[in-house]
BALOBA-1460 file (C-alpha; in Angstrom, 3 decimals):
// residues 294
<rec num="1" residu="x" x="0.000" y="0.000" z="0.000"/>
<rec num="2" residu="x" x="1.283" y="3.703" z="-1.169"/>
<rec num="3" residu="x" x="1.513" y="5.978" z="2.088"/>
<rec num="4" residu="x" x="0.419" y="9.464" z="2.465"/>
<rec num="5" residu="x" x="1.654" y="11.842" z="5.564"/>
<rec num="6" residu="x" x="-1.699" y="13.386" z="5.344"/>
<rec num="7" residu="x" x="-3.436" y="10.200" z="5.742"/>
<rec num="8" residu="x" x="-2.487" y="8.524" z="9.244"/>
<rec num="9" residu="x" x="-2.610" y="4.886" z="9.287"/>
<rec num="10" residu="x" x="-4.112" y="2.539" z="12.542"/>
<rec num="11" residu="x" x="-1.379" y="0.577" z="12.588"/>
<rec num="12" residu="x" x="1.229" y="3.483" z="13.025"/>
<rec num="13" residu="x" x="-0.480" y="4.921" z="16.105"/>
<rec num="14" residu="x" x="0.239" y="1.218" z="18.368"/>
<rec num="15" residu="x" x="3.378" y="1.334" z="19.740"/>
<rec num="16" residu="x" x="5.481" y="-0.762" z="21.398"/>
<rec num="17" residu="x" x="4.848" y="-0.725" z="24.665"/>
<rec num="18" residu="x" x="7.607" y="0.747" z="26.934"/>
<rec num="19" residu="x" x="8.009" y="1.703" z="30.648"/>
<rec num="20" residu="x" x="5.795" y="4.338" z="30.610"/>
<rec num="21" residu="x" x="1.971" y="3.990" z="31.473"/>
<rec num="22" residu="x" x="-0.122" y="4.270" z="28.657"/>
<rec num="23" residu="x" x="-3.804" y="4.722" z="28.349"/>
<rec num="24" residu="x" x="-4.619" y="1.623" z="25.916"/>
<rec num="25" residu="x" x="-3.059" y="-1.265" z="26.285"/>
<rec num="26" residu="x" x="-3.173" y="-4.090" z="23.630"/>
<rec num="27" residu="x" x="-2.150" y="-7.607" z="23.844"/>
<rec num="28" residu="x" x="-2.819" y="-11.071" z="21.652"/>
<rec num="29" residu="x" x="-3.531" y="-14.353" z="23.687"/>
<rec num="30" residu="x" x="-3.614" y="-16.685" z="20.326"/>
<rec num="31" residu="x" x="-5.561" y="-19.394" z="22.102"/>
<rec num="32" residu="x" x="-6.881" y="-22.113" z="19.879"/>
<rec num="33" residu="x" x="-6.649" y="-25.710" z="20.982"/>
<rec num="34" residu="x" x="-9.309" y="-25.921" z="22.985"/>
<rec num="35" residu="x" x="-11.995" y="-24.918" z="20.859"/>
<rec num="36" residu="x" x="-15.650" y="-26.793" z="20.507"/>
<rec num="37" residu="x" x="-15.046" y="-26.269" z="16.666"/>
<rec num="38" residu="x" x="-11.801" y="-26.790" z="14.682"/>
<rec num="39" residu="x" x="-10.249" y="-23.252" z="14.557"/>
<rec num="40" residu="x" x="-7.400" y="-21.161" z="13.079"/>
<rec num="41" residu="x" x="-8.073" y="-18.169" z="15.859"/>
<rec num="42" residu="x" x="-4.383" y="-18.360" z="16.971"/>
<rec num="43" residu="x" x="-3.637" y="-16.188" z="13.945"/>
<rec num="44" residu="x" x="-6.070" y="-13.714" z="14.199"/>
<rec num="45" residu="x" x="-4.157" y="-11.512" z="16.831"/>
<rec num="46" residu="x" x="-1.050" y="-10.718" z="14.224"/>
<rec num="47" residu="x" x="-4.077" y="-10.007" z="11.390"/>
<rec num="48" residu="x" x="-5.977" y="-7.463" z="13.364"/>
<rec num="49" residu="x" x="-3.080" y="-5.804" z="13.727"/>
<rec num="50" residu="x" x="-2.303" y="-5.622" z="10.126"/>
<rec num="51" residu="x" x="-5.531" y="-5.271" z="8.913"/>
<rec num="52" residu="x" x="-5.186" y="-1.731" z="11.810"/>
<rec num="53" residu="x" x="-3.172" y="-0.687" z="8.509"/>
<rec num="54" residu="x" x="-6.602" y="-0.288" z="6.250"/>
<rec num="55" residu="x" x="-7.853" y="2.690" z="8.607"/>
<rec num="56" residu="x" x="-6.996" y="5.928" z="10.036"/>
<rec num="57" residu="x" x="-7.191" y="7.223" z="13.450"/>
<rec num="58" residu="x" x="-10.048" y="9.798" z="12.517"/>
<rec num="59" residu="x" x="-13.891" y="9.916" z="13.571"/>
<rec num="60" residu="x" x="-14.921" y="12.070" z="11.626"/>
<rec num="61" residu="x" x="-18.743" y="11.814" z="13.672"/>
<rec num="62" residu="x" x="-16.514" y="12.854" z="16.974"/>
<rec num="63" residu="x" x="-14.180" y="15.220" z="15.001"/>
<rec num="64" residu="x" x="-11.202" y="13.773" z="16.904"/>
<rec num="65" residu="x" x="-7.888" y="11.711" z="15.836"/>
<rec num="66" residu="x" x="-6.635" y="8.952" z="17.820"/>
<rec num="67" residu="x" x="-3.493" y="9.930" z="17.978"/>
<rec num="68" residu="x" x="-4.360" y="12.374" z="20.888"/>
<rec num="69" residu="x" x="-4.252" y="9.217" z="23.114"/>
<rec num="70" residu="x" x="-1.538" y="6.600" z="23.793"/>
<rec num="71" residu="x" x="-2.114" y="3.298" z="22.523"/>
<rec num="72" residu="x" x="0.653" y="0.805" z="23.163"/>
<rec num="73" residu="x" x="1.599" y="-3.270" z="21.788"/>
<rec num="74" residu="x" x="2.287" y="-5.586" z="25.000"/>
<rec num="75" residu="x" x="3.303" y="-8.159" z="22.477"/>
<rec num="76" residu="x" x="1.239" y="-11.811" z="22.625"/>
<rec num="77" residu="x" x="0.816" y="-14.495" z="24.738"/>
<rec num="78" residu="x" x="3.379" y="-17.913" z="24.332"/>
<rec num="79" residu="x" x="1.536" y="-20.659" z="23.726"/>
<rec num="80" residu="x" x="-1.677" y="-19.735" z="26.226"/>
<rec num="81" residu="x" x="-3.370" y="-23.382" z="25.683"/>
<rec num="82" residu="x" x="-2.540" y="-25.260" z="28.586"/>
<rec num="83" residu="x" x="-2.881" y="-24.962" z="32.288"/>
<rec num="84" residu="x" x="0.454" y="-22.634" z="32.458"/>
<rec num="85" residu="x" x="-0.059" y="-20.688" z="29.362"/>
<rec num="86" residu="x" x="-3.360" y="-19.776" z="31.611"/>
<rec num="87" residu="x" x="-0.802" y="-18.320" z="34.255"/>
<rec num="88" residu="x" x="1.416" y="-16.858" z="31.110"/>
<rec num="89" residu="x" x="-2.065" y="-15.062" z="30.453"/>
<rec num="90" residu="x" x="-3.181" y="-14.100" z="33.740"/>
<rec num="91" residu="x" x="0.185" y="-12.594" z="34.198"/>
<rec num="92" residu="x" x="0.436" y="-10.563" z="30.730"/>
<rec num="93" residu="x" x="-3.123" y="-9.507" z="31.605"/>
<rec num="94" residu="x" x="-2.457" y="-8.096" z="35.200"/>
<rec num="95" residu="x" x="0.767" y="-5.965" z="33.559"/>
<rec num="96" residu="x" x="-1.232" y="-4.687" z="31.163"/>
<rec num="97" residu="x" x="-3.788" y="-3.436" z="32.884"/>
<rec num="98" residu="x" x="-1.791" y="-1.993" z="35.709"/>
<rec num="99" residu="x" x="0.031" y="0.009" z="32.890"/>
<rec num="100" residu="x" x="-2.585" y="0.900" z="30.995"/>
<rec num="101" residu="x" x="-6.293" y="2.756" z="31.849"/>
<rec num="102" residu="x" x="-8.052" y="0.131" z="29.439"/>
<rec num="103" residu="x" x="-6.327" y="-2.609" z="28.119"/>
<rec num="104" residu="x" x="-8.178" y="-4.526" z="24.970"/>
<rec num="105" residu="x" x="-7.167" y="-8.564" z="24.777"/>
<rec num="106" residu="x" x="-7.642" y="-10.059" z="21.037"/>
<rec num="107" residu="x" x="-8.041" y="-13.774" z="20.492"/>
<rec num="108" residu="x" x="-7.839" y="-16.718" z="19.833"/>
<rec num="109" residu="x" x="-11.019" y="-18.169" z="21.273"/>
<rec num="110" residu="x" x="-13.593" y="-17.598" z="23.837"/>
<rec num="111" residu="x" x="-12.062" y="-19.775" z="25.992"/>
<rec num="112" residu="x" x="-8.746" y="-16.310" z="26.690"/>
<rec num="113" residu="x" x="-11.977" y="-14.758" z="28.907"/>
<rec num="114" residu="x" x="-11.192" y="-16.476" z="32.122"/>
<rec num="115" residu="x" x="-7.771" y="-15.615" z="31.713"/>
<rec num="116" residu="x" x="-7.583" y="-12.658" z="30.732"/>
<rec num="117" residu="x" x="-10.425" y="-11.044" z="33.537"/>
<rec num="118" residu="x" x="-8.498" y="-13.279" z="36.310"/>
<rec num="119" residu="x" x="-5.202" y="-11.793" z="35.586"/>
<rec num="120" residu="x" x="-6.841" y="-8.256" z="35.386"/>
<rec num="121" residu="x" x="-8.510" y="-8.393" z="38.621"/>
<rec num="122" residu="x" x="-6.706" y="-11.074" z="40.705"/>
<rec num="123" residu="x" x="-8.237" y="-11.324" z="44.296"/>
<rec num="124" residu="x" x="-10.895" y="-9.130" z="43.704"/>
<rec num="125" residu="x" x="-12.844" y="-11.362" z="41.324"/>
<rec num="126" residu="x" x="-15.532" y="-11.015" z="43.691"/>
<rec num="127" residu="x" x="-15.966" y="-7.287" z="42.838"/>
<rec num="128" residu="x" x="-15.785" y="-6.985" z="39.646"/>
<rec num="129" residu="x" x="-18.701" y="-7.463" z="36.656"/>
<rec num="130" residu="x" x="-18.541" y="-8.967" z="33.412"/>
<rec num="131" residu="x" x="-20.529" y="-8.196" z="30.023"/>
<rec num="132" residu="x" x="-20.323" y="-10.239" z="27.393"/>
<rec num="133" residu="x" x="-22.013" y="-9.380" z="23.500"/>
<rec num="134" residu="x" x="-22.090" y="-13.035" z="22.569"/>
<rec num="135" residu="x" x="-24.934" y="-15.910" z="20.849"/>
<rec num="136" residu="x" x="-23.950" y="-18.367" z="23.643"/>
<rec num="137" residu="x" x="-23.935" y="-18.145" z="27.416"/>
<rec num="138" residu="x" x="-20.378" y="-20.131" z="28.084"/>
<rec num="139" residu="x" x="-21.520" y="-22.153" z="30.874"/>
<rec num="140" residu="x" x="-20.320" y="-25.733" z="29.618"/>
<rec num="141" residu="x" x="-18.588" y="-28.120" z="31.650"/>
<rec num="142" residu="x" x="-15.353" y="-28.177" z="31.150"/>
<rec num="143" residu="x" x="-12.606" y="-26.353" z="29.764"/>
<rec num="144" residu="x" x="-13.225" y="-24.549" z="26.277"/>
<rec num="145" residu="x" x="-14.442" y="-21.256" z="24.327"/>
<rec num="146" residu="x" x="-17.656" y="-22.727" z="26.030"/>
<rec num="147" residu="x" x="-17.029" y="-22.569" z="29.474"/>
<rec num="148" residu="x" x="-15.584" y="-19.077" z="30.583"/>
<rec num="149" residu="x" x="-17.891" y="-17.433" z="32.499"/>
<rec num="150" residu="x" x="-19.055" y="-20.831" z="34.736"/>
<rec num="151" residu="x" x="-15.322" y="-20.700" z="35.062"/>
<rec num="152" residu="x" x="-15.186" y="-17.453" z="35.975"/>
<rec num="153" residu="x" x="-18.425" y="-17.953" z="38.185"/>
<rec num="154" residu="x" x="-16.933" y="-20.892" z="39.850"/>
<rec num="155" residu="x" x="-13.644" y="-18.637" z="40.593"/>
<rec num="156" residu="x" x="-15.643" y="-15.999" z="42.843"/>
<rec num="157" residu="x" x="-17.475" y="-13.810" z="39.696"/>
<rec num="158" residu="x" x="-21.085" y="-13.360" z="41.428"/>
<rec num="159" residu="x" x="-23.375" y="-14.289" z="38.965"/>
<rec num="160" residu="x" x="-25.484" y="-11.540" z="39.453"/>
<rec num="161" residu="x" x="-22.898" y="-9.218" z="38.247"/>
<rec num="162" residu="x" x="-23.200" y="-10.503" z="34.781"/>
<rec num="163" residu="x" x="-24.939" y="-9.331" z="31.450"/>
<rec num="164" residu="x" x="-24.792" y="-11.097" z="28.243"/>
<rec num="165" residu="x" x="-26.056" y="-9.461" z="25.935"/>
<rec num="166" residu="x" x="-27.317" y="-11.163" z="21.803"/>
<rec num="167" residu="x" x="-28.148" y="-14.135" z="23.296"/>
<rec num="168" residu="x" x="-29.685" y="-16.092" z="19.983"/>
<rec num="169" residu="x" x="-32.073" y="-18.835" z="19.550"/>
<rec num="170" residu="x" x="-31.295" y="-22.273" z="19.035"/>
<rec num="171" residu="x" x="-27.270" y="-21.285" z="19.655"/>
<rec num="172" residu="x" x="-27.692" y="-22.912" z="23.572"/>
<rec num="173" residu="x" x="-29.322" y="-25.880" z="25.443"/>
<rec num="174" residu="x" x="-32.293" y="-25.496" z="27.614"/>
<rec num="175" residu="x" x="-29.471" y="-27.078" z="30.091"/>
<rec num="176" residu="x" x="-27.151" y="-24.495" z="30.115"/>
<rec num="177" residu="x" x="-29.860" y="-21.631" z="29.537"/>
<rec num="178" residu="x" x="-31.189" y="-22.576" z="33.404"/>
<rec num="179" residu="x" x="-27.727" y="-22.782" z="34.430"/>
<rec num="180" residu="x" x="-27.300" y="-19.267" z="33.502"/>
<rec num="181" residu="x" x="-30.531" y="-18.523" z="35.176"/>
<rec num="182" residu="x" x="-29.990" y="-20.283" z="38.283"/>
<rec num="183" residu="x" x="-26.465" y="-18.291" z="38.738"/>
<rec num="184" residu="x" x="-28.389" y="-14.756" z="38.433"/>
<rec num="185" residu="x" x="-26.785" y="-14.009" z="34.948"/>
<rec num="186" residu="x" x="-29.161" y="-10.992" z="33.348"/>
<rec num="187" residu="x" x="-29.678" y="-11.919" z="29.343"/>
<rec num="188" residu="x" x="-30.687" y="-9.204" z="26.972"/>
<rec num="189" residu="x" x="-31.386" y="-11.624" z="24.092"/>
<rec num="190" residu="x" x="-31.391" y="-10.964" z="20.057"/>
<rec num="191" residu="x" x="-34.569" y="-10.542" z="19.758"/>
<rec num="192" residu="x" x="-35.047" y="-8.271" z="21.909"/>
<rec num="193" residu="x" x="-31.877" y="-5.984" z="20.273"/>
<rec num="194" residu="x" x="-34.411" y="-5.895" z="17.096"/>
<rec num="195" residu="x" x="-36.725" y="-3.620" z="19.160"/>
<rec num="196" residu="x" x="-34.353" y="-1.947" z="21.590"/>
<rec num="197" residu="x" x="-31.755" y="1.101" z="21.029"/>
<rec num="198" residu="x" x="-27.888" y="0.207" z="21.750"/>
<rec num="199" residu="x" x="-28.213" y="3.482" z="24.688"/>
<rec num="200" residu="x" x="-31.027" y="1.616" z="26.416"/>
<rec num="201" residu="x" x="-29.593" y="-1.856" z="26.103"/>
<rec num="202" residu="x" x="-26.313" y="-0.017" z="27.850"/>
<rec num="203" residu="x" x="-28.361" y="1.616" z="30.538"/>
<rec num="204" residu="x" x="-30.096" y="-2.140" z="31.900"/>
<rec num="205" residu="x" x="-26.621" y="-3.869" z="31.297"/>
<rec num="206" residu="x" x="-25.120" y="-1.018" z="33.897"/>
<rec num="207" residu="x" x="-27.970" y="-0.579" z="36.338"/>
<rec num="208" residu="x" x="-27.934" y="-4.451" z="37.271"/>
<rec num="209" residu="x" x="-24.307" y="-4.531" z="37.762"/>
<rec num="210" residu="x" x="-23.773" y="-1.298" z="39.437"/>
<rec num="211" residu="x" x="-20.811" y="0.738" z="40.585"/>
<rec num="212" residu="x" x="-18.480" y="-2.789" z="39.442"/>
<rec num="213" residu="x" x="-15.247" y="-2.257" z="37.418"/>
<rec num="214" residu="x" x="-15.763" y="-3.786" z="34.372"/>
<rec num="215" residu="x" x="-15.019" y="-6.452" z="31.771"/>
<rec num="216" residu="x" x="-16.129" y="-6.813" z="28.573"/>
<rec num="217" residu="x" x="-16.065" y="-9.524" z="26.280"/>
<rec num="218" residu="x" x="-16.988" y="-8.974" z="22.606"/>
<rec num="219" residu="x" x="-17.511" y="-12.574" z="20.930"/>
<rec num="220" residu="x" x="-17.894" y="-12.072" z="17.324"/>
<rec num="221" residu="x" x="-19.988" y="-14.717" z="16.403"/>
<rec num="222" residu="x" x="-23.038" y="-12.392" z="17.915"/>
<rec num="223" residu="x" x="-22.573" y="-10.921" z="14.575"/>
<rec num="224" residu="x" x="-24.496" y="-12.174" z="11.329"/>
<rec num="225" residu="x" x="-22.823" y="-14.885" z="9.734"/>
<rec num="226" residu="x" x="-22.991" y="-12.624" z="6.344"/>
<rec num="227" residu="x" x="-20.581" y="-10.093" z="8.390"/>
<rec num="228" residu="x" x="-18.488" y="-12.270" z="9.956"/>
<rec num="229" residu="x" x="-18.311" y="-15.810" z="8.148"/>
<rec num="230" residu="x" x="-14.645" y="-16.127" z="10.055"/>
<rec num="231" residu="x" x="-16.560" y="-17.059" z="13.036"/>
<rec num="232" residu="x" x="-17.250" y="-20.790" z="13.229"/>
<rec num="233" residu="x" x="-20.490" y="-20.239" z="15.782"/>
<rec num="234" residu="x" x="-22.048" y="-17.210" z="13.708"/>
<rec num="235" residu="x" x="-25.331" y="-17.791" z="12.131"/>
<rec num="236" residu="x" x="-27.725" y="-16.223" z="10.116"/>
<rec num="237" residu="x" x="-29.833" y="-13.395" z="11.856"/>
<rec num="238" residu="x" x="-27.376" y="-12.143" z="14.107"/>
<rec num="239" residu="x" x="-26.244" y="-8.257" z="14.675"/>
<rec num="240" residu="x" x="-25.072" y="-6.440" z="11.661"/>
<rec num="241" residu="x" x="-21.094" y="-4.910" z="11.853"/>
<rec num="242" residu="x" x="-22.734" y="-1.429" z="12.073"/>
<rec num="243" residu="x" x="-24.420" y="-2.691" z="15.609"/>
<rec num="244" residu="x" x="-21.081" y="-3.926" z="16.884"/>
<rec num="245" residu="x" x="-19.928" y="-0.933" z="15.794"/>
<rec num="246" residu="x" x="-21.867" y="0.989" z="17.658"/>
<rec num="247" residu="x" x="-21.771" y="-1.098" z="21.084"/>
<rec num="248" residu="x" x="-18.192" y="-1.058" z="20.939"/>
<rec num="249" residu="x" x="-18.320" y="2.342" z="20.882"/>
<rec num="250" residu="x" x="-20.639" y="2.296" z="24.099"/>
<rec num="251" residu="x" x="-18.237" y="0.145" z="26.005"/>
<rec num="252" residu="x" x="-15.444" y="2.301" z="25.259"/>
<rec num="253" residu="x" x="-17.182" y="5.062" z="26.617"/>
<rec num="254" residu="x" x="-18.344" y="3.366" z="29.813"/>
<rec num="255" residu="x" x="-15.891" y="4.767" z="33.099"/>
<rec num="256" residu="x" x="-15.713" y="2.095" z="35.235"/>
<rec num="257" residu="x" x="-14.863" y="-1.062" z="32.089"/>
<rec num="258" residu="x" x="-10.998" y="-1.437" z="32.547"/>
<rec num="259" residu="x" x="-10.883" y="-4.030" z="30.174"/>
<rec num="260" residu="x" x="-11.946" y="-5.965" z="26.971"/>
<rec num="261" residu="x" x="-11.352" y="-9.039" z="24.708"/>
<rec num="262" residu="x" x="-12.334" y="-9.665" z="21.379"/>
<rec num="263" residu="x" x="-12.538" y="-13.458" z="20.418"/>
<rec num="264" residu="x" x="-13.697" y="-15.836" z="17.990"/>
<rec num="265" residu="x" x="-12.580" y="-15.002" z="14.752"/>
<rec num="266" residu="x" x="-10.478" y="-17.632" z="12.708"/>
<rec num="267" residu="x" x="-8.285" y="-15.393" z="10.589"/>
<rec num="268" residu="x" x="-7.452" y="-18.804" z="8.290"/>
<rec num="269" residu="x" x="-11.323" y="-18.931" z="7.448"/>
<rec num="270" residu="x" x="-12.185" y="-15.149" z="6.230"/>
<rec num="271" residu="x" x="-13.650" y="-14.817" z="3.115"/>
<rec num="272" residu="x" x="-11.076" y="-13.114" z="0.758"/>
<rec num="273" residu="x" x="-12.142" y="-9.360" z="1.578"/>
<rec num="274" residu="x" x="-11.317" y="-10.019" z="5.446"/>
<rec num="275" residu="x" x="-14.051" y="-8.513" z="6.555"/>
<rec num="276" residu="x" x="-14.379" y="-10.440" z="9.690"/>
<rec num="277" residu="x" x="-11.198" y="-9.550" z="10.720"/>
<rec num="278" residu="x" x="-11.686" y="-5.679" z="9.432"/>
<rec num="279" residu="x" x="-14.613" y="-5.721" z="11.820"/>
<rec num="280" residu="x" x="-12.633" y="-7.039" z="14.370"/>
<rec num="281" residu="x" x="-9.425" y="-4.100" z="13.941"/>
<rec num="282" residu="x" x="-12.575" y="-1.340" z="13.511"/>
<rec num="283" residu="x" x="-14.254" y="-2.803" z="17.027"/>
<rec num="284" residu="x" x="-10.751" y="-2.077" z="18.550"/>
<rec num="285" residu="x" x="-10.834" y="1.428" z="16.718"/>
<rec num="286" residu="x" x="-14.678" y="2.248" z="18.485"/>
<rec num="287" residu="x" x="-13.362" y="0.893" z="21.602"/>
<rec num="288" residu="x" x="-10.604" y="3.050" z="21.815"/>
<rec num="289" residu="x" x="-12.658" y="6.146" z="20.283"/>
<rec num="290" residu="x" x="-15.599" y="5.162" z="23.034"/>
<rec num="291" residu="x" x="-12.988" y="5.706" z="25.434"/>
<rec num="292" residu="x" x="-11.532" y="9.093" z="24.358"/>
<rec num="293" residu="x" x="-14.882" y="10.392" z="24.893"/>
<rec num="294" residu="x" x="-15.022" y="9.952" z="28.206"/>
């Protein structure tokens, strides 16, 4: 690609991260092997980056460049699919986020959410409150991209301080749907997103979980399967990129969420336009736009 000084790439603005506290913090925890479905996720990390390349730092609908904020590379996680590349995470994770003001985790699977919010908020699991934009609730047995938040639940998250939000039909069991209930989880499901505004949807998701500092975990197969056909679990009649758009935005925006993770895309599997990982390196750009608003 030709480069232009008056056209600031994505890419340029992440920096290598250094000694000096920065106010977004990004890291890759290529995760993989433990996926429900057969997945090439451990490569999506390096190809958000690049594909960070195809935008600038500009909204124009907020008139501001990204640039005015610090945005720095923690590098990725080694080999995070075993019991100690769990500990490699949770320890990457807690030096991010005690460097950073909001530090954004990209998988690999589903499965880098227990990780990644353990390592951010160590002993005070108890505390804290999750929100996840995902089809699925992630309350298998187990250990997989479909067991993080029983995980997390079983590790001293309070069920009541979590909101998933797109939960679709006929993407869980009646099983694990009571299991979610029984724990206290609030669901906001697809359906009801078709008659809801992203502002409202925002404003239940933070008056059940209160005063909490936050963690958010964006699983892309909530999105349409047209949008994002790298995502093994996507189906038809999910959210459309623009909504993800937009609720990454909101998230961004929200004080008290010190961290997020996007998961679930498989890199290997985009369609030739990579527009599920696009949507993945613009959902890092609204995050990080969401939070210069602040």
């Amino acid at each position: 690609m030709s480069e232009d000084s008056l056209w600031p790439r994505a890419s340029h603005w992440l920096q290598p991260a250094t000694s000096e506290r920065t106010q977004l913090g990004i890291f890759g925890v290529p995760a993989f092997q433990t996926s429900i479905s057969s997945t090439g996720a451990h490569q999506t990390p390096a190809a958000i980056r690049e594909a960070l390349s195809r935008f600038s730092t500009f909204s124009y609908t907020a008139n501001a460049d990204l640039r005015d904020i610090s945005f720095a590379d923690f590098g990725d996680v080694r080999q995070p699919d075993s019991a100690e590349g769990e500990e490699r995470t949770m320890g990457l994770a807690h030096s991010v986020s005690s460097a950073s003001e909001l530090s954004i985790a990209l998988g690999g699977d589903n499965s880098i959410t227990y990780a990644v919010m353990r390592g951010v908020f160590g002993d005070g699991l108890s505390e804290a409150g999750l929100i996840t934009l995902d089809a699925h609730h992630d309350v298998r047995d187990g250990a997989s991209n479909g067991s993080p938040v029983r995980r997390l639940i079983e590790a001293g998250l309070p069920g009541t301080s979590i909101v998933q939000i797109g939960i679709n039909d006929f993407s869980n069991s009646p099983e694990y749907a009571k299991r979610a209930r029984d724990c206290g989880i609030r669901v906001i499901t697809r359906q009801a997103l078709r008659t809801r505004t992203i502002e409202s949807v925002i404003d239940e998701a933070l008056s059940f979980v209160g005063d909490r500092k936050l963690h958010v975990d964006i699983d892309m197969d909530v999105c349409d399967q047209s949008v994002a056909p790298a995502c093994p679990a996507a189906t038809p009649g999910g959210i459309s990129a623009d909504e993800l758009r937009q609720f990454a935005f909101a998230f961004g925006k929200i004080s008290t969420v010190v961290s997020c993770d996007i998961t679930e895309i498989d890199a290997h599997a985009d369609g030739p336009d990579l527009r599920t990982v696009r949507l993945g390196a613009l959902a890092v750009l609204e995050i990080a736009s969401g939070y210069q608003s602040r």
